[in-house]
Backbone as CSV, one residue per row, in Angstrom:
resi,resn,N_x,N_y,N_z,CA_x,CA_y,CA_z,C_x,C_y,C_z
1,UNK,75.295,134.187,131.738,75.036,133.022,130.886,76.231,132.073,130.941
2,UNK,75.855,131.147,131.076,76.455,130.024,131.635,77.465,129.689,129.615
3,UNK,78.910,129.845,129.833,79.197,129.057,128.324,79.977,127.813,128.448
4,UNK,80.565,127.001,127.608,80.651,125.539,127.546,82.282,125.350,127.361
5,UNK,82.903,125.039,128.086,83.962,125.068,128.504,84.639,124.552,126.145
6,UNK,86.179,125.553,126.374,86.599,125.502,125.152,87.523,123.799,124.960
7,UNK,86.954,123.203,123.940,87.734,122.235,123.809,88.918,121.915,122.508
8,UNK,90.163,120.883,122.354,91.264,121.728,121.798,90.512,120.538,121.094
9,UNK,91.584,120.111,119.394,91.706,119.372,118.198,93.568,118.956,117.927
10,UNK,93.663,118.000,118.279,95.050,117.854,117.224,94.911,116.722,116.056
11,UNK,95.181,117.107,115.028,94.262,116.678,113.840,95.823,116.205,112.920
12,UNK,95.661,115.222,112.179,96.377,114.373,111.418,95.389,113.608,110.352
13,UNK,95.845,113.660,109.524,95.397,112.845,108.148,93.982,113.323,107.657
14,UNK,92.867,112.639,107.250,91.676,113.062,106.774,90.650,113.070,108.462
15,UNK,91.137,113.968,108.898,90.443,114.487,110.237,88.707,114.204,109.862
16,UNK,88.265,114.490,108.677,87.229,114.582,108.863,86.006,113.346,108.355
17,UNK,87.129,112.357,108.359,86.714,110.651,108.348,86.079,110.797,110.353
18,UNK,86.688,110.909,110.634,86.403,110.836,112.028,85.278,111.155,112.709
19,UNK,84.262,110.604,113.667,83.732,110.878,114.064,83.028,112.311,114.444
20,UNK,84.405,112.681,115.136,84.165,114.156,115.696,83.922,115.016,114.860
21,UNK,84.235,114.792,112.990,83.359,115.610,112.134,81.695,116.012,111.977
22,UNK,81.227,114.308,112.691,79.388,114.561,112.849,78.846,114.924,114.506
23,UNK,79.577,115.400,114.708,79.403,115.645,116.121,78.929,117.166,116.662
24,UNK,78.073,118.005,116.564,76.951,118.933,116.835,78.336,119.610,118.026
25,UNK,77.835,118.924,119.061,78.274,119.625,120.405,79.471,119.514,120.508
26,UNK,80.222,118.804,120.137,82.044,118.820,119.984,82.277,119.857,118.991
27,UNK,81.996,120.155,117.496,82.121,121.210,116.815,81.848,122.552,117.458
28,UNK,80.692,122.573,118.461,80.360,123.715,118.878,81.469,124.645,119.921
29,UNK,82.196,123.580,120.680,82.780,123.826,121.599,84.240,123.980,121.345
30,UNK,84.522,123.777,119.799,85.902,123.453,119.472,86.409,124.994,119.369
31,UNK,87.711,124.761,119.764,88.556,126.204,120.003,89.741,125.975,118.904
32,UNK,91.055,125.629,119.741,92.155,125.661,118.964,92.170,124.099,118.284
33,UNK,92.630,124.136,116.564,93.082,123.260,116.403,94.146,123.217,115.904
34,UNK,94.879,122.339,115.969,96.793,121.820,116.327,96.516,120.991,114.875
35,UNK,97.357,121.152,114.031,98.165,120.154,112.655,99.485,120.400,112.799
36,UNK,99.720,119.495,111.528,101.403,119.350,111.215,101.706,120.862,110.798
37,UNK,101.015,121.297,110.268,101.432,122.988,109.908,100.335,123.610,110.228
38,UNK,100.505,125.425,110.416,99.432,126.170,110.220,98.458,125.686,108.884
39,UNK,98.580,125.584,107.712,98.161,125.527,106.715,97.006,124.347,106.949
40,UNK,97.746,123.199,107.557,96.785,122.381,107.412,95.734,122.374,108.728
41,UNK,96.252,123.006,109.540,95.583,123.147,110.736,94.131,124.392,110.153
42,UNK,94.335,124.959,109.817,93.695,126.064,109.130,92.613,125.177,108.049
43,UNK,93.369,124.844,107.088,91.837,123.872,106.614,91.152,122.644,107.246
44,UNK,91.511,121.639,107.998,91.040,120.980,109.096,89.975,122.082,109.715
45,UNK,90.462,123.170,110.362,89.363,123.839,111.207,88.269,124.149,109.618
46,UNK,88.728,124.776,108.572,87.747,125.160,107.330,86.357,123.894,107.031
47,UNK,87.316,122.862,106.897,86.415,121.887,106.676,85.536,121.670,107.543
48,UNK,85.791,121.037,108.794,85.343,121.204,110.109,84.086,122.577,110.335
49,UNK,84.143,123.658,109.808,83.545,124.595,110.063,83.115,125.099,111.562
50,UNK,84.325,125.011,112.528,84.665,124.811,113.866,86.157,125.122,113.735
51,UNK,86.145,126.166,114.867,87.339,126.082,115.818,88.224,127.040,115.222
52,UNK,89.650,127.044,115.368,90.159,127.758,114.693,92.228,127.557,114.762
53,UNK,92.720,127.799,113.356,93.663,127.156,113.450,94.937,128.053,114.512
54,UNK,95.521,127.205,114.941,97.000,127.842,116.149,98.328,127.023,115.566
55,UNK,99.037,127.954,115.600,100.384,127.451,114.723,101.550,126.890,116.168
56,UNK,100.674,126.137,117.100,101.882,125.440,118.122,101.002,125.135,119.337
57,UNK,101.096,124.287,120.153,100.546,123.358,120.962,100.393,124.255,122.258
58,UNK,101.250,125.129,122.409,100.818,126.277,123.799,99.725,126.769,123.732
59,UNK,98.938,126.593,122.551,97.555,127.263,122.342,96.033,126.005,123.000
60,UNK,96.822,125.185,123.410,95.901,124.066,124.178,95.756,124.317,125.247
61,UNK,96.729,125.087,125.847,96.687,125.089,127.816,95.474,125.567,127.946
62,UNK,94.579,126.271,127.417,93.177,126.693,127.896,91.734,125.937,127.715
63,UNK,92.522,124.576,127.075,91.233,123.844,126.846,91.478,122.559,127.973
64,UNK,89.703,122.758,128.476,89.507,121.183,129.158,89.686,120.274,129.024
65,UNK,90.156,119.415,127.762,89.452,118.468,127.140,89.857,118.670,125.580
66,UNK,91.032,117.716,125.097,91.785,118.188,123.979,91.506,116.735,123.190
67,UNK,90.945,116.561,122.248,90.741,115.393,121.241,91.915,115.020,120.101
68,UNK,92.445,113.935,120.518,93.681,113.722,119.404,92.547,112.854,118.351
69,UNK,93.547,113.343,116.594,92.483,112.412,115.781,93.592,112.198,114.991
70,UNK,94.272,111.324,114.901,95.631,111.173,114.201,96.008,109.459,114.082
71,UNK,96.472,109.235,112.727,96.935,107.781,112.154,97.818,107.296,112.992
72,UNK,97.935,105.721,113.584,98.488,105.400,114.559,99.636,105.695,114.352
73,UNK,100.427,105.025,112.830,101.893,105.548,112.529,102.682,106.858,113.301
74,UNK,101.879,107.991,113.649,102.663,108.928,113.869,101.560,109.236,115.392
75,UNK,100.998,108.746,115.908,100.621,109.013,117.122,101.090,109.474,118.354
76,UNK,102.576,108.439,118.192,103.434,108.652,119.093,103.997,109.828,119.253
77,UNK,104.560,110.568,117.992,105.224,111.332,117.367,104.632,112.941,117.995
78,UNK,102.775,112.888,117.810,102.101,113.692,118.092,101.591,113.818,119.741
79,UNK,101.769,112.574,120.113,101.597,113.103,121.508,102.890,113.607,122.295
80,UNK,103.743,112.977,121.918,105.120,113.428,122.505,105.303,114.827,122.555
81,UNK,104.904,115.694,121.262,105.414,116.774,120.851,104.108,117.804,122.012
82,UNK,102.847,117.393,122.159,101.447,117.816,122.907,102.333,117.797,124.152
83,UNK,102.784,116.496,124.802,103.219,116.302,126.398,104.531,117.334,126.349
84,UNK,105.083,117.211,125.209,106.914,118.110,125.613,106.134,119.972,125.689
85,UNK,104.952,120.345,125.489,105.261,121.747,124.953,103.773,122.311,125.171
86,UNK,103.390,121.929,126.313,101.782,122.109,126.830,101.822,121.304,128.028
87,UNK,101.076,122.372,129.238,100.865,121.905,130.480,99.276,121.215,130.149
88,UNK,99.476,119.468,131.084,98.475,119.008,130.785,97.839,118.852,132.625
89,UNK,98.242,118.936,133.255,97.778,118.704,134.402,96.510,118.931,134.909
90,UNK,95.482,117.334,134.846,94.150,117.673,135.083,93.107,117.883,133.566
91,UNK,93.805,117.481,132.709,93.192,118.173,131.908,93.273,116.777,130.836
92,UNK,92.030,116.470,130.245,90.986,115.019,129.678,91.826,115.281,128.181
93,UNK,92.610,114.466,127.675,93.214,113.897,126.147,92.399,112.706,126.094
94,UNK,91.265,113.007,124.419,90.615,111.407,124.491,91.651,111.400,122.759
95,UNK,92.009,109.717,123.105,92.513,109.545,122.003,91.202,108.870,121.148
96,UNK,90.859,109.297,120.058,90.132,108.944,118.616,90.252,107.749,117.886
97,UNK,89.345,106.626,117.591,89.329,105.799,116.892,91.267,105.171,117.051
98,UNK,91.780,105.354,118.165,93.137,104.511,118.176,92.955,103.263,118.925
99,UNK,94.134,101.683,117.907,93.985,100.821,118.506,94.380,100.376,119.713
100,UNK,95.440,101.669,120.662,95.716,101.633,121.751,94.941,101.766,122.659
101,UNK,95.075,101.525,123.890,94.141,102.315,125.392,95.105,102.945,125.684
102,UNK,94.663,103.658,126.691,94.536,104.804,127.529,96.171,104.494,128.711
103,UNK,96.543,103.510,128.566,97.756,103.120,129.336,99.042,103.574,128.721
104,UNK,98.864,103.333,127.287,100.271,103.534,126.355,100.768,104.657,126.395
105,UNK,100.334,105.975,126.252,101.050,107.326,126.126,101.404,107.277,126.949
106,UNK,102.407,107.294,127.514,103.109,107.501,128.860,103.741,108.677,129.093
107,UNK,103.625,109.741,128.097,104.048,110.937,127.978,103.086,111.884,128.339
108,UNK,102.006,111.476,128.060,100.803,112.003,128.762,100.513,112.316,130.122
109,UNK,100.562,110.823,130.402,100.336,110.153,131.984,101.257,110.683,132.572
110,UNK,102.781,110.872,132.694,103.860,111.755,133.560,103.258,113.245,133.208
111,UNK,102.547,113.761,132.233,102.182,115.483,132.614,101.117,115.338,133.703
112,UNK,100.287,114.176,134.013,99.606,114.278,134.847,98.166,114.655,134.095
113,UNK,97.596,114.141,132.972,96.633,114.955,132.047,95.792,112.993,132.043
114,UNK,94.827,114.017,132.274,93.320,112.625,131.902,93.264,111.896,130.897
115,UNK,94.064,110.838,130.967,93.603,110.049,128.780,92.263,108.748,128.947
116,UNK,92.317,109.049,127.897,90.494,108.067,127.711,91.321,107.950,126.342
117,UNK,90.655,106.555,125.625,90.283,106.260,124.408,89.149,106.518,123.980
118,UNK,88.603,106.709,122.988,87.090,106.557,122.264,86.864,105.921,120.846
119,UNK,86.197,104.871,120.943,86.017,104.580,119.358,84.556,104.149,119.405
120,UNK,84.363,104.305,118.042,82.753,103.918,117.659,82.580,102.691,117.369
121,UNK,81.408,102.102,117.784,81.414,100.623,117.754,80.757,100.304,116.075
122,UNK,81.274,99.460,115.244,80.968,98.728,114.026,79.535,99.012,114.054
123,UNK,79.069,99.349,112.454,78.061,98.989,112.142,76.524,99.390,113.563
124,UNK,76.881,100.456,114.062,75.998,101.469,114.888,75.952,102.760,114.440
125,UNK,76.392,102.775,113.397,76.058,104.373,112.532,76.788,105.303,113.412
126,UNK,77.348,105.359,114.084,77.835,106.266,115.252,77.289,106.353,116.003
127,UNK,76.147,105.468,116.282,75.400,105.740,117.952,76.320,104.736,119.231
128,UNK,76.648,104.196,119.003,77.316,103.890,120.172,78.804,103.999,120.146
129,UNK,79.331,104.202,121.654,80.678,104.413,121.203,81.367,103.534,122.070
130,UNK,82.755,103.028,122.351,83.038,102.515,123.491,84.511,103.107,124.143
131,UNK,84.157,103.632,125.167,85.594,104.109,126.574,86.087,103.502,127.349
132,UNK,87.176,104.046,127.472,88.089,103.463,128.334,89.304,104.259,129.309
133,UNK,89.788,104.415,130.193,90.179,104.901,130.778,90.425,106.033,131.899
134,UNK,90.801,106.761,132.174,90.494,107.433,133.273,89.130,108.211,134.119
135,UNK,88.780,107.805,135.072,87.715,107.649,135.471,86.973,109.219,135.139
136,UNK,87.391,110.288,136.081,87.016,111.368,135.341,87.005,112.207,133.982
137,UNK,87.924,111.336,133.471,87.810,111.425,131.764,86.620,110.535,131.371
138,UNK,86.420,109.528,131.609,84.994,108.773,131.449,83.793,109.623,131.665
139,UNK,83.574,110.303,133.006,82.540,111.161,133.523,82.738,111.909,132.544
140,UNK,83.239,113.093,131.896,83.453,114.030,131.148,82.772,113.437,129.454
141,UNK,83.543,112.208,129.024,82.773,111.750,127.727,81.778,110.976,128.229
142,UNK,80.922,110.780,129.087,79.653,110.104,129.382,78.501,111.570,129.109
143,UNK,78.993,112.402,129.757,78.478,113.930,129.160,78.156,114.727,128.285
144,UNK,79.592,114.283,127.516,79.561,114.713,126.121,78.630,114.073,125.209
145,UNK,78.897,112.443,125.263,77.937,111.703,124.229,76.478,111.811,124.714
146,UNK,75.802,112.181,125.938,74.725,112.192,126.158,74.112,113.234,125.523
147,UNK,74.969,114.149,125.785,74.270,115.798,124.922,74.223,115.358,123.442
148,UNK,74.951,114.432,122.885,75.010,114.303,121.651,74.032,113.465,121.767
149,UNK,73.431,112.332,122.315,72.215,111.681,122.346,73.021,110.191,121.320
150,UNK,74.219,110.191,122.129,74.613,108.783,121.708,75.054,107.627,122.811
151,UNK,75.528,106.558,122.842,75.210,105.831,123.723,76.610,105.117,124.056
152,UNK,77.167,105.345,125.473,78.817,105.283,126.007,78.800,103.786,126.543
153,UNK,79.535,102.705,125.839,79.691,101.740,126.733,81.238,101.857,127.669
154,UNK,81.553,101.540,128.601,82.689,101.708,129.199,83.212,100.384,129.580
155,UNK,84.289,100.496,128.825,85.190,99.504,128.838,86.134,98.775,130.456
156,UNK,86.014,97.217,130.501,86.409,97.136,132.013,87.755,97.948,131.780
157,UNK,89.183,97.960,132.573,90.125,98.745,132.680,90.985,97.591,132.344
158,UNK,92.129,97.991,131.313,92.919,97.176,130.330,92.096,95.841,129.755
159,UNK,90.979,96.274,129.132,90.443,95.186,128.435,90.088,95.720,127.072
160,UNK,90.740,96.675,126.401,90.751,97.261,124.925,90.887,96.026,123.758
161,UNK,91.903,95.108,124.364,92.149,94.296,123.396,91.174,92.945,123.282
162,UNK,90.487,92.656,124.567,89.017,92.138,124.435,88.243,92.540,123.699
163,UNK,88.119,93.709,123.317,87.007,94.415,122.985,87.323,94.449,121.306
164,UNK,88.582,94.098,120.885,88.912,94.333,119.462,88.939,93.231,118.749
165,UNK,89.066,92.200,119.678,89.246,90.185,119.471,87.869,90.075,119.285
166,UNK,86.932,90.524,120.534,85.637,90.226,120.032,84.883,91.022,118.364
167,UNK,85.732,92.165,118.274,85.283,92.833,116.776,85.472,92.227,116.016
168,UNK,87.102,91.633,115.800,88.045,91.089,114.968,87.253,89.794,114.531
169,UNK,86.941,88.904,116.015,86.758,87.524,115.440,85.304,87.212,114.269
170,UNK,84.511,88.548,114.898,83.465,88.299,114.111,83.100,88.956,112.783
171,UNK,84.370,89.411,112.499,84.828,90.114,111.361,85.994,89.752,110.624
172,UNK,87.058,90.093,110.439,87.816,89.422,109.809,88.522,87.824,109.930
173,UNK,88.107,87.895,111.221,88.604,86.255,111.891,87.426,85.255,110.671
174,UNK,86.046,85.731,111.021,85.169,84.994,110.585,85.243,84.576,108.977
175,UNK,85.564,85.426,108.152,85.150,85.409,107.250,86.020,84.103,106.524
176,UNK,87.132,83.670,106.722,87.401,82.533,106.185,86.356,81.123,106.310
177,UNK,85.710,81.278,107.620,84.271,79.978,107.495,83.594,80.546,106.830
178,UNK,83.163,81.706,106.828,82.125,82.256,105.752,82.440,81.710,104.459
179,UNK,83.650,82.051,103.964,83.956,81.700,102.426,84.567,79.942,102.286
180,UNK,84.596,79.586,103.187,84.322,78.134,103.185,82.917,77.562,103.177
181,UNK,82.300,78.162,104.341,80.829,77.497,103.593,80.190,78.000,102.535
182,UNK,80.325,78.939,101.911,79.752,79.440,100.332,80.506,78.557,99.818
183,UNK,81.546,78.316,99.437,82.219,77.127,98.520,81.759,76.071,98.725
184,UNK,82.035,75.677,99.531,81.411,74.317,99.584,80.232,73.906,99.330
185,UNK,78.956,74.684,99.502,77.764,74.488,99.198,77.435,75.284,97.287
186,UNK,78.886,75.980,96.664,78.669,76.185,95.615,79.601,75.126,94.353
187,UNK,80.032,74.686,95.352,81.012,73.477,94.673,80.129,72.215,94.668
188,UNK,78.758,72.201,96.122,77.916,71.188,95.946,77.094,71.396,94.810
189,UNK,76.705,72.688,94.387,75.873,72.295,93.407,75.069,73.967,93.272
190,UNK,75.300,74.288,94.214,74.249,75.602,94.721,74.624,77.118,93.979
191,UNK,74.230,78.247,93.509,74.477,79.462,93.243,74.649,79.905,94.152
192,UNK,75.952,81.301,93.565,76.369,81.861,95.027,75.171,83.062,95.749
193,UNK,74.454,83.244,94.866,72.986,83.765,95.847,72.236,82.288,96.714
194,UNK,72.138,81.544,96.055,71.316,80.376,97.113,72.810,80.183,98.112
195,UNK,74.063,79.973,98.094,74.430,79.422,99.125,75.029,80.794,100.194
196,UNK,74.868,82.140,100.096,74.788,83.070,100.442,73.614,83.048,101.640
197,UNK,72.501,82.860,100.655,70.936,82.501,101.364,70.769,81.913,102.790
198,UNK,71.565,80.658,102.149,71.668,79.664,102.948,72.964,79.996,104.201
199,UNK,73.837,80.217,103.943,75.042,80.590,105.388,74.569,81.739,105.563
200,UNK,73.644,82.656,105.445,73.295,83.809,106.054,72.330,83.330,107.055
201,UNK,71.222,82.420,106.506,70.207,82.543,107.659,71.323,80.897,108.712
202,UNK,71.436,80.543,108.096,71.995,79.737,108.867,72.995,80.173,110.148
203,UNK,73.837,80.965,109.930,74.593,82.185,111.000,73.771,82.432,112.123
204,UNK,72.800,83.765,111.245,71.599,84.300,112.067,71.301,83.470,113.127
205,UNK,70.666,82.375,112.768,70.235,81.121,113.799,71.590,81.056,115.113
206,UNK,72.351,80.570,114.221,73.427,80.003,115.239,73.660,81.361,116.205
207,UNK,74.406,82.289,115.944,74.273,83.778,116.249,73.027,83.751,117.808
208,UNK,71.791,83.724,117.405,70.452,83.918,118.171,70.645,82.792,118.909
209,UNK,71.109,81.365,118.988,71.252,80.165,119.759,71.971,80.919,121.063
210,UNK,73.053,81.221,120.069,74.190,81.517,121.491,74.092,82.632,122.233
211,UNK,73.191,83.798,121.781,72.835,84.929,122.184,71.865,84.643,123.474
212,UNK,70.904,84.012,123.157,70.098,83.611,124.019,70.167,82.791,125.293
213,UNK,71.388,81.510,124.708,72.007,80.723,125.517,72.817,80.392,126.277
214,UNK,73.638,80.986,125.418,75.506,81.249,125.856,75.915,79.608,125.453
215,UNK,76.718,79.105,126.408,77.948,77.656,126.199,76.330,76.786,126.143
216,UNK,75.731,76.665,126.328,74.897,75.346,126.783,74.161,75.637,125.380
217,UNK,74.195,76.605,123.893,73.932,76.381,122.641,74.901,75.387,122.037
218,UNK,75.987,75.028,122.632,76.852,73.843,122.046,76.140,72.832,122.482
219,UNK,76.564,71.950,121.834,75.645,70.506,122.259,76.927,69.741,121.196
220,UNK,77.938,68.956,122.142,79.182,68.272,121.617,78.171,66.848,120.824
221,UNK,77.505,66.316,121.562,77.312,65.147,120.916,76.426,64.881,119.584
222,UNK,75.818,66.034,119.154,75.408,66.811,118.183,75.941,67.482,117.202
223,UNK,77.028,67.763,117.595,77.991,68.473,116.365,79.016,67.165,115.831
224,UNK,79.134,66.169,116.781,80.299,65.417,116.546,79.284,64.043,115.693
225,UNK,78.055,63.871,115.955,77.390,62.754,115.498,77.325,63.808,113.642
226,UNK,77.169,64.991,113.824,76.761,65.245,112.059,78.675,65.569,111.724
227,UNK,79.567,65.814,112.478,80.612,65.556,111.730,80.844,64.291,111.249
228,UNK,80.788,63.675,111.546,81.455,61.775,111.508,81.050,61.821,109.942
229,UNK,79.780,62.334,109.954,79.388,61.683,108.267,80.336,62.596,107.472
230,UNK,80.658,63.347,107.537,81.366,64.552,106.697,82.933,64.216,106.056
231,UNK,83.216,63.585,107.739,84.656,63.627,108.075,84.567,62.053,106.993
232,UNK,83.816,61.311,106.865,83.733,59.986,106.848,84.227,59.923,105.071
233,UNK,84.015,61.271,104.266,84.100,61.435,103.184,84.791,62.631,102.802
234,UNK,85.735,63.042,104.033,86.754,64.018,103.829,87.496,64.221,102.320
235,UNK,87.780,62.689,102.150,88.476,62.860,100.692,88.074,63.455,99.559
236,UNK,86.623,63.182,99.889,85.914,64.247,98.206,85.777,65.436,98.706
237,UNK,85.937,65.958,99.409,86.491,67.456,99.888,87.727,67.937,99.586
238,UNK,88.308,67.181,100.052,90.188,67.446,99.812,89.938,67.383,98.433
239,UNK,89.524,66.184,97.568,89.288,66.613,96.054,89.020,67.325,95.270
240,UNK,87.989,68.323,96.145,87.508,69.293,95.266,88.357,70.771,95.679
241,UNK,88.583,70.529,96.949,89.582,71.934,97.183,90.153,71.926,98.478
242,UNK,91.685,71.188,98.806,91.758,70.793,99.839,91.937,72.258,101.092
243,UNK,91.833,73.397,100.378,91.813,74.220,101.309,90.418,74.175,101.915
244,UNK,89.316,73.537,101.768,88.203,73.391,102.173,88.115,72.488,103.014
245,UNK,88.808,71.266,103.083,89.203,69.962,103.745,89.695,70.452,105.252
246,UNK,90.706,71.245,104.628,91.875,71.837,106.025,91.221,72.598,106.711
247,UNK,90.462,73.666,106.122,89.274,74.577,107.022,88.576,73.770,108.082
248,UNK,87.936,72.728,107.426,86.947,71.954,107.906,87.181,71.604,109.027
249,UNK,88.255,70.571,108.914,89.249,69.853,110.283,89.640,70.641,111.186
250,UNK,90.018,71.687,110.964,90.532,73.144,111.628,89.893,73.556,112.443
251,UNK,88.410,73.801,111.805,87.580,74.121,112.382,86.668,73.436,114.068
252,UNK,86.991,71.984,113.453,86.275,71.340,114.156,87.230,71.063,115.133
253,UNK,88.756,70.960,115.109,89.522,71.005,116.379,89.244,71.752,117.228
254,UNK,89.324,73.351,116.554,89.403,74.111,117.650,87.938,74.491,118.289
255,UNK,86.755,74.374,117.894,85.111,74.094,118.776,85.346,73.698,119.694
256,UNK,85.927,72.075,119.186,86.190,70.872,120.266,86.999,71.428,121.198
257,UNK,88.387,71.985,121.218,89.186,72.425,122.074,88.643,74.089,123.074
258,UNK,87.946,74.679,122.287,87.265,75.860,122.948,86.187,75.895,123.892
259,UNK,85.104,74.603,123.764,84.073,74.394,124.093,84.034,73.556,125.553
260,UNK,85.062,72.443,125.508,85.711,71.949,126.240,86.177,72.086,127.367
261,UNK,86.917,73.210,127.273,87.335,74.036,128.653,86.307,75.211,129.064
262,UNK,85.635,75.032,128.240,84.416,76.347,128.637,84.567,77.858,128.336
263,UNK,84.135,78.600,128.689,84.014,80.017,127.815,84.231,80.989,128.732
């Protein structure tokens, strides 16, 4: 009978925020797991209900395929101590929900050991995930997530931080126009459920324009003919909240300057 090769854990902070807590076939396969102490390594594996705790990193050399899940603050700290005191040669480290790729450990990369990143993409419940880095470390988690019946996008090679600009912008980048157009349309007159209403489906639209379209959903002489009237009465904006004024203008520079040179 064919069994499933043993895979390691080095676990930091609330390990079981992490993905690899809902994960069927990664729990199944989990062997040693590595903490800051036995103690905590020991309840990590308890909670987990997988694997089992090892009081030092020599207890990894027998796994294929070793999953770091640890707060960036001390990442460094933890791989250093994995690369100084465990042969990695050949052998797949995916780093967990970190904002690094697969280039940075460099302590890794001189043992000669496979690193991949993995993180789960926003608001996909955990069905999709996105990778990056070493090619047969890719093959290996293209495997894994399939048995799990989730869905691997693979990242081009050093484009992690593409991939976090595009999260970022439409997330925390965004939300200052968001809360500019609710103001403004609640300073016009509107409740913040109607002007909610209203910049939600209004998004949606724009969102589905460009989805469908790409650059040719801009239309400059269209955005600039309904600014003029706006701009034309900037001052009762600035009046009512000139951080709404400054958004505005802000806004409309940089379209103009983005759209311009193309995408």
């Amino acid at each position: 009978m064919k069994t499933e090769p043993v895979t390691g854990l080095v676990g930091a902070g609330s390990v079981t925020r992490s993905f690899l807590a809902r994960m069927p076939v990664v729990l199944r396969s989990l062997g040693p797991v590595k903490a800051e102490s036995f103690r905590v390594a020991r309840r990590i594996a308890n909670t987990l209900r997988a694997g089992y705790a090892v009081p030092n990193y020599g207890a990894m050399e027998a796994c294929s395929l070793i999953w770091i899940a640890a707060p960036e603050p001390i990442l460094d700290r933890v791989l250093g101590d994995l690369a100084a005191q465990t042969p990695l040669a050949h052998t797949t480290v995916v780093l967990c929900d970190s904002v690094r790729d697969s280039r940075s450990p460099g302590s890794l990369r001189a043992k000669r050991a496979r690193v991949a990143s993995l993180n789960a993409v926003p608001e996909s419940n955990e069905r999709t995930f996105v990778a990056e880095g070493d090619p047969d470390a890719l093959g290996e988690l293209r495997r894994v997530l399939a048995t799990e019946k989730r869905k691997l996008i693979e990242l081009t090679p050093s484009s992690k931080a593409l991939y976090f600009s595009g999260v970022h912008l439409a997330t925390h980048l965004l939300l200052p126009w968001i809360a500019g157009s609710l103001e403004s349309l609640r300073a016009a007159g509107f409740t913040r459920t109607e002007a909610a209403h209203l910049a939600q489906g209004l998004g949606a639209r724009t969102l589905r324009s460009y989805g469908k379209a790409g650059p040719k959903a801009w239309n400059r002489e269209e955005v600039l003919a309904a600014c003029r009237g706006v701009e034309a009465n900037l001052g009762a904006i600035r009046a009512a909240d000139p951080r709404l004024a400054a958004l505005y203008e802000k806004g409309v520079d940089l379209a103009l300057a983005f759209f311009e040179r193309g995408v």
